[in-house]
C-alpha distance (Angstrom), angle and dihedral (degrees) to the residues before:
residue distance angle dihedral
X1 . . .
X2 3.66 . .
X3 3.76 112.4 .
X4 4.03 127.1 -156.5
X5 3.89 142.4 164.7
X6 3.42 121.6 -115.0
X7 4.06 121.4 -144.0
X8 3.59 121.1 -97.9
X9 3.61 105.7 -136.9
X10 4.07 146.2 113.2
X11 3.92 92.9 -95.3
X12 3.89 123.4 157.8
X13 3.26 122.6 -97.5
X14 3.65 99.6 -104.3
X15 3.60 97.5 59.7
X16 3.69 133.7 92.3
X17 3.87 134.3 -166.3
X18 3.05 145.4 164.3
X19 3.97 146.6 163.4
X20 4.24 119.2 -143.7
X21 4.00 127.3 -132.9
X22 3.90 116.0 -161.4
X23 3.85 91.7 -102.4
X24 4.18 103.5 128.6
X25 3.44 127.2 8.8
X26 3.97 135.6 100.4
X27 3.62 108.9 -91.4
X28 3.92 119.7 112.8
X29 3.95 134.1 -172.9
X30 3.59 112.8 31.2
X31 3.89 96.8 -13.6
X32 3.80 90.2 55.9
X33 3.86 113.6 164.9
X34 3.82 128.4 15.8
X35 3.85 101.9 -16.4
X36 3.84 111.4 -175.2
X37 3.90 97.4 -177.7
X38 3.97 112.8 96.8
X39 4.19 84.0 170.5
X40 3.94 87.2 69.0
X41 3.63 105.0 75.2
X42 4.66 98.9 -100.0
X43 3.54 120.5 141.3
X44 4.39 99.0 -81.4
X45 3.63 92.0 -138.2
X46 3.97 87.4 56.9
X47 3.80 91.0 48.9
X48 3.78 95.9 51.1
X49 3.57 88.6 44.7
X50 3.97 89.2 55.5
X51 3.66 92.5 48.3
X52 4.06 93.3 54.9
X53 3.80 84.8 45.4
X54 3.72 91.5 55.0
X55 3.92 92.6 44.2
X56 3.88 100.3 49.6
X57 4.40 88.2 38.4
X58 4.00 87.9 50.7
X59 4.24 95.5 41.5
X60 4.32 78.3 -123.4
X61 4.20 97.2 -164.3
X62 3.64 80.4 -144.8
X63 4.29 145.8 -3.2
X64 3.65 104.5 -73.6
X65 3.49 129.3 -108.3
X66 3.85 105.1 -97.3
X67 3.55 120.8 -167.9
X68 3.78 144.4 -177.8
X69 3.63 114.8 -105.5
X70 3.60 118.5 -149.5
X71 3.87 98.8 163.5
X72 3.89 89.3 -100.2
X73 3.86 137.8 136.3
X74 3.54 92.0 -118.9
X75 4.25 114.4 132.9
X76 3.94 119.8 -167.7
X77 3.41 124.4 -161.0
X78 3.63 119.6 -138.8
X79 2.91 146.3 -94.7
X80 3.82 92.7 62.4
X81 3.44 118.3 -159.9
X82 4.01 124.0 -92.4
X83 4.11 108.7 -59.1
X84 3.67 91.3 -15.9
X85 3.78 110.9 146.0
X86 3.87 102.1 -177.6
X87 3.96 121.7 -159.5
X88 3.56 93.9 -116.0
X89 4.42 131.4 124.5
X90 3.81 98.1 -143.4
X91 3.98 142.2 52.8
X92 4.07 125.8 -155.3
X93 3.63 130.8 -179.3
X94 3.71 140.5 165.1
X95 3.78 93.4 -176.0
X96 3.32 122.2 84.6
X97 3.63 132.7 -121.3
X98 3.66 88.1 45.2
X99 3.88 127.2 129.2
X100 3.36 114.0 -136.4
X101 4.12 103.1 -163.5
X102 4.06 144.2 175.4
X103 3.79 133.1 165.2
X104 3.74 124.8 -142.2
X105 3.45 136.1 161.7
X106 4.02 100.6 -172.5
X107 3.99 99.1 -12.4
X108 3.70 110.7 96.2
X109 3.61 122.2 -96.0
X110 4.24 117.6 -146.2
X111 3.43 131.4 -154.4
X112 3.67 126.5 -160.6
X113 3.55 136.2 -178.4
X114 4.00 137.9 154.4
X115 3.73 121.4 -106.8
X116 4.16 87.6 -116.0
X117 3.71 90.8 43.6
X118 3.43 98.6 -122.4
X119 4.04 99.2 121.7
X120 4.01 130.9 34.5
X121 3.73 135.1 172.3
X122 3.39 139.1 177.3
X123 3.73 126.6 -143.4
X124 4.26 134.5 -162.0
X125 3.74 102.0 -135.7
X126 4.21 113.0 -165.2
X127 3.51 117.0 165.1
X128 4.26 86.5 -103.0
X129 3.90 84.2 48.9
X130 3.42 94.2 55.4
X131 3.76 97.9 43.6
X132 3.69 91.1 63.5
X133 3.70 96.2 41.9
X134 3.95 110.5 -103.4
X135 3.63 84.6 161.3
X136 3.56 97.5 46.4
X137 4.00 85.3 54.8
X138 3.51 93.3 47.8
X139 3.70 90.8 52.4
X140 3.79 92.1 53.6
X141 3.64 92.6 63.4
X142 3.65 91.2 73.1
X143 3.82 128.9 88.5
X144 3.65 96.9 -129.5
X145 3.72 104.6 18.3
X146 4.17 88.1 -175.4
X147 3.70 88.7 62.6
X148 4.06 99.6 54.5
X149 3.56 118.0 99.0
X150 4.21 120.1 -156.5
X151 3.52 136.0 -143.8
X152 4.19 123.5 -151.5
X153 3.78 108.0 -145.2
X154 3.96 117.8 -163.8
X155 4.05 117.0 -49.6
X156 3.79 126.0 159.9
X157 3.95 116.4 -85.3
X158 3.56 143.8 -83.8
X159 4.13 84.1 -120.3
X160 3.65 95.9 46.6
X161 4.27 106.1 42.5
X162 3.43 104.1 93.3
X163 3.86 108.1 -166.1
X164 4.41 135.3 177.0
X165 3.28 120.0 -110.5
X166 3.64 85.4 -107.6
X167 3.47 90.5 76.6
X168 3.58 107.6 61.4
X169 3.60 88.7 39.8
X170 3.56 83.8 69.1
X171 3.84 94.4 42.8
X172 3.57 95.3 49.0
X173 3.80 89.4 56.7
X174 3.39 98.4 60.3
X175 3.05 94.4 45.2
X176 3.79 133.5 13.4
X177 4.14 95.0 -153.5
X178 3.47 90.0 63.8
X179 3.89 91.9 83.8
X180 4.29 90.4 88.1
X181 4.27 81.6 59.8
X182 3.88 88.5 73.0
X183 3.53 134.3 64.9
X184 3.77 121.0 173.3
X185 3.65 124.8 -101.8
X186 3.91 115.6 -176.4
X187 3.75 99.2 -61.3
X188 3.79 97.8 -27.2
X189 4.13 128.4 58.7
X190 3.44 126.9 -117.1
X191 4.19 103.7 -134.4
X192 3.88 130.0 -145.9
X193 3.74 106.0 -142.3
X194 3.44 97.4 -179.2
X195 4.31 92.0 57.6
X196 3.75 84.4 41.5
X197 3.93 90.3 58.6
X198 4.11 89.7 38.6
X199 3.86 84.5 50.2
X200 3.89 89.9 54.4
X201 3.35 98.9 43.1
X202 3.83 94.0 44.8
X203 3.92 87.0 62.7
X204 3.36 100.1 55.6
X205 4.42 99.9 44.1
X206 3.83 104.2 -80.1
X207 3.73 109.1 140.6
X208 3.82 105.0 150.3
X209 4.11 96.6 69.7
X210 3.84 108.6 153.4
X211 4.68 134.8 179.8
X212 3.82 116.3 12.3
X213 3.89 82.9 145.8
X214 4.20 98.8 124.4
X215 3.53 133.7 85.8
X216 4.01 109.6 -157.5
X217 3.87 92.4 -168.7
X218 3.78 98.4 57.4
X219 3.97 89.6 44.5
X220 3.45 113.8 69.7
X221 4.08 93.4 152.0
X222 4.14 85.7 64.8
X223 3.68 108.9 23.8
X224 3.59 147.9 52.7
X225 3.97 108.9 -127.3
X226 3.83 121.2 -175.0
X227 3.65 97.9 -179.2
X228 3.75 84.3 41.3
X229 4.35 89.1 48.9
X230 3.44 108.1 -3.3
X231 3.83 109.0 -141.8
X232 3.82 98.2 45.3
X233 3.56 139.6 122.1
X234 4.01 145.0 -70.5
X235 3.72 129.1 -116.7
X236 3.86 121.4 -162.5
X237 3.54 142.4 -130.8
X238 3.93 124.1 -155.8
X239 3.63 134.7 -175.8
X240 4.03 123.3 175.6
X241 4.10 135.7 150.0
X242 3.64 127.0 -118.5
C-alpha cells in the first residue's frame, strides 16, 4: 500500500493534496518503493506500475499532469493537451478534476490554492528555481494572488544543503533579507530553502505559508535523496479540486 502525507493547512473543503514518500510501490535496488520518475534510469514498466498504484491508492479523479522539469520558471495551465509532457516546473488549474503534479527528491515542492478553492497549482522549487521566481510566476496565475495560501511539501534541510558561496551571492542580490537563509559551513553555507521561498513569497503578499517541517536527506526510510544517494528516485506532490 502506497503511503503519503497530507498538508496541514486551512484548505476548503473541496480541495485535496497530498505529497508521496517511497513507502509501497514496485521498484527495487536503488529506486526502492514507489518511484514516480521514468527520467531516472528504473525499469519503465515499474514506474508506470507505481503511478497506477498511486492513482487508484489516492482516488486520483484523473492521471496527473506530469511534466518535464528543467529547473525553469515556466507555469502550465492544465488541462494539457493529449500525451503532452511539457518542460515546465509548475502546474495551475481552475478546473476541476485536474491534477496538478511535480516530483522532487530534495528540490522544494509548492502547493497553491485560493482561499474559495476555486484555483490550485503546484510549483518545483530548486534553489535556481527559486532565484528566478518560479513561485512568484506561479502566484501570478491566480486572480487574487493576496488571497492564496501555500503549502511546503518535503525538501532536504537547512542542516543538510550544502551550497558555494556563489549561491548566496546570488540570493543576497535579489534580495537583501535573504542573509538569515545562510549559515556558514567551513568555507561553503548550508541554505534553508524553505525560508528562502517564505522570504520570496513574503515580498510579494503571501501571508498564509504553512509545513516546511521534513528533511529528505536525513530520511532515507521516507524519501528519495539524490544529494543524499545520487541516482535514486522521485516522490510526487499533487494538488486538484473536487
Amino acid at each position: 500500500m502506497t503511503s503519503w502525507i497530507v498538508p496541514n493547512w486551512p484548505a476548503p473543503a473541496n480541495i485535496e493534496a497530498l505529497s508521496t514518500t517511497r513507502r509501497g510501490g514496485v521498484s527495487d535496488g536503488v529506486f526502492q518503493g514507489l518511484n514516480l520518475g521514468n527520467h531516472v534510469g528504473d525499469d519503465p514498466t515499474r514506474v508506470l506500475e507505481n503511478r497506477k498504484l498511486l492513482q487508484e491508492d489516492a482516488h486520483l479523479p484523473a492521471p496527473p499532469a506530469w511534466l518535464n522539469q528543467v529547473h525553469g520558471t515556466e507555469v502550465m495551465e492544465l488541462p494539457l493537451s493529449e500525451g503532452s509532457v511539457p518542460d515546465s516546473d509548475a502546474a495551475y488549474t481552475d478546473k476541476s478534476g485536474e491534477v496538478c503534479c511535480i516530483m522532487t527528491a530534495d528540490c522544494l515542492p509548492v502547493l497553491f490554492c485560493s482561499e474559495d478553492g476555486q484555483e490550485v497549482a503546484a510549483a518545483h522549487a530548486g534553489w535556481r528555481g527559486l532565484l528566478d521566481g518560479v513561485l512568484e510566476n506561479t502566484l501570478a496565475k491566480f486572480t487574487q494572488p493576496q488571497n492564496v495560501m501555500v503549502w511546503f511539501g518535503p525538501a532536504i534541510g537547512p542542516d543538510a544543503f550544502e551550497v558555494g558561496p556563489e549561491v548566496r551571492e546570488q540570493f543576497v542580490a535579489r534580495q537583501p533579507e535573504a542573509k538569515v537563509a545562510f549559515k556558514p559551513h567551513n568555507d561553503r553555507w548550508l541554505a534553508d530553502i524553505y525560508q528562502l521561498a517564505r522570504l520570496r513569497l513574503e515580498a510579494v503578499g503571501v501571508s498564509q505559508i504553512f509545513g516546511g517541517e521534513y528533511c529528505t536527506h536525513s530520511d532515507p526510510e521516507l524519501f528519495y535523496s539524490y544529494r543524499r544517494d545520487g541516482k535514486t528516485g522521485r516522490q510526487a506532490t499533487l494538488i486538484w479540486r473536487l
